[in-house]
Residue, then its C-alpha position, 0 to 999 in steps of 0.5 A: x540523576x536526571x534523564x533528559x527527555x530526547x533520551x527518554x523518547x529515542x529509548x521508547x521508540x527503541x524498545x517499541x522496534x522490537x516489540x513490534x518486530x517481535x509481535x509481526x514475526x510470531x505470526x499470531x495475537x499477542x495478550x489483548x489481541x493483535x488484530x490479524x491482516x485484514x483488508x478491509x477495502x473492495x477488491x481493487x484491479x490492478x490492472x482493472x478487470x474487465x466487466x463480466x459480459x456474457x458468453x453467446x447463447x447457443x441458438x436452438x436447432x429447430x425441430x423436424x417437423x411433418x408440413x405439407x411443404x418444405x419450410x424455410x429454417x433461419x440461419x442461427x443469429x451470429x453473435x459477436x465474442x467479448x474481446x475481454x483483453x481489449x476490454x481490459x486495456x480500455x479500463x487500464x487507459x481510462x484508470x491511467x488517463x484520470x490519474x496522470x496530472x495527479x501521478x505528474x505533479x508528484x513526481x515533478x517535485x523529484x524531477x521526474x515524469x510520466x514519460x517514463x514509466x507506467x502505473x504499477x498499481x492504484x487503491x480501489x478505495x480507501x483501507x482502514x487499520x484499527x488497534x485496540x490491544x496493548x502494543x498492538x500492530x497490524x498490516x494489510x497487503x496491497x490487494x493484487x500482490x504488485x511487486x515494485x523495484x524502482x518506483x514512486x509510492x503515494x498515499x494519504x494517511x489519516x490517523x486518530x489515536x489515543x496512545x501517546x506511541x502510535x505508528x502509520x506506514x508502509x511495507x515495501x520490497x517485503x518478501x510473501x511472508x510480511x509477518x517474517x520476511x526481509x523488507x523495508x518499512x516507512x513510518x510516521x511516528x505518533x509522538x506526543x509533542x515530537x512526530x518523527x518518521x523513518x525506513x527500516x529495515x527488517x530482516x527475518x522478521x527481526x529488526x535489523x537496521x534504521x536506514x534513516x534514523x528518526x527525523x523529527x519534523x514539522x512536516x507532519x501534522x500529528x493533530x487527531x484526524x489529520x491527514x499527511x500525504x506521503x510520497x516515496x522515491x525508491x531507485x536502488x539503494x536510494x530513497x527520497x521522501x516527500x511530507x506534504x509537499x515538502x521534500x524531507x530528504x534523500x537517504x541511503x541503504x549503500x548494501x541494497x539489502x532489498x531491491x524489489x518486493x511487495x507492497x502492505x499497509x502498517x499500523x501499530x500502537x503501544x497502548x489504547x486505540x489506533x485507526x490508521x486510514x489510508x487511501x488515494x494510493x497508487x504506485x508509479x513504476x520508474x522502470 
């Protein structure tokens, strides 16, 4: 009996869930290593900290010493305190300034705007996930722990991959415990001949449900070394996706499994070696 090709793929991607799912739940290496979160990137600020100025020196007393005269003795220098909050605030304007046509033209392409809203968070530099073991995943939480509800989500993804089952994503609306926690996962998936994406949802580390279902299109370019730019629409229960520059869709998860939670880089493979790097990332509160 013949088994037709879609089937075949929809059965490796299913098996491949729950192998995932199994591996980022048992909180250690799988046989051939399971590369263990790592971030790999300079610490980024959220909001950017301020500079380290230092504290006022203590001027001398002068000493007491036996003159034929009385001496004058100068009044201590004053010397001002950093204000570190007003410092901080300066860095966060600057941080924002430089990224609001950025941020704008974005979410101009879902109807909305940066007149409501703030800047959640942004990508110091860019975070590199690497695989070499046998069905193999790895995840790096967003430096800074920010916690979204409502939010738009950006990044660039580049992928090089010699498996023909390779995955790059997002984490978002995890719990602290992303090897074991409920969340949310959008992934673009690697597919010899057929790149697909999806949202899932994972409940205590297990696989629970696909939000979406797995859409195939040619939004995404799967060539080795290509970069996709991905932006994400979450406002309740509804997501909206956005493949360069192109909207996927609108979706739905109607029992609001997860309203708000933490953010992580993914990667995952079944076989081979995998580099997911991702960069250019920022995160824009709709609230």
């Amino acid at each position: 009996m013949l088994i037709s090709p879609r089937f075949l793929k929809s059965t490796i991607v299913l098996s491949f869930y729950l192998v995932l799912m199994l591996v980022l739940g048992s909180g250690c290496a799988p046989p051939g290593g399971l590369a263990n979160p790592t971030n790999t990137a300079p610490p980024a600020t959220d909001p950017p900290q301020p500079s380290n100025t230092p504290e006022p020196t203590d001027t001398p007393v002068p000493t007491e010493t036996a003159t034929p005269s009385p001496t004058i003795t100068p009044e201590p220098t004053q010397t001002s305190t950093p204000d570190r909050s007003a410092t901080a605030a300066i860095q966060s304007t600057q941080t924002v300034e430089a990224l609001l046509p950025e941020i704008e033209g974005n979410l101009q392409m879902a109807g909305l705007s940066t007149d409501t809203g703030s800047l959640l968070w942004t990508q110091g530099d860019f975070v590199p996930l690497r695989l070499s073991s046998f069905e193999g995943a790895t995840y790096s939480p967003f430096l800074g722990e920010p916690q979204g509800s409502d939010f738009a989500l950006y990044t660039e993804i580049t992928w090089v991959s010699t498996s023909g089952l390779a995955g790059c994503g997002l984490i978002f609306r995890s719990e602290p415990d992303f090897g074991a926690g409920d969340q949310y996962i959008l992934e673009t998936i690697r597919l010899s001949g057929q790149p697909q994406w999806d949202i899932i949802y994972i409940e205590d580390g297990v696989f629970e449900k696909n939000v979406t279902g797995e859409v195939a299109t040619r939004a995404i370019d799967q060539k080795q070394g290509a970069t996709n730019k991905l932006l994400l629409i979450a406002e309740g229960e509804k997501f909206t996706v956005f493949i360069n520059d192109r909207r996927i869709g609108s979706y739905f998860d109607y029992v609001k499994s997860r309203l708000e939670g933490l953010f992580a880089f993914l990667a995952y493979q079944e076989s081979g070696e995998t580099t997911c790097t991702f960069d250019n990332t920022w995160v824009w509160s709709l609230q």
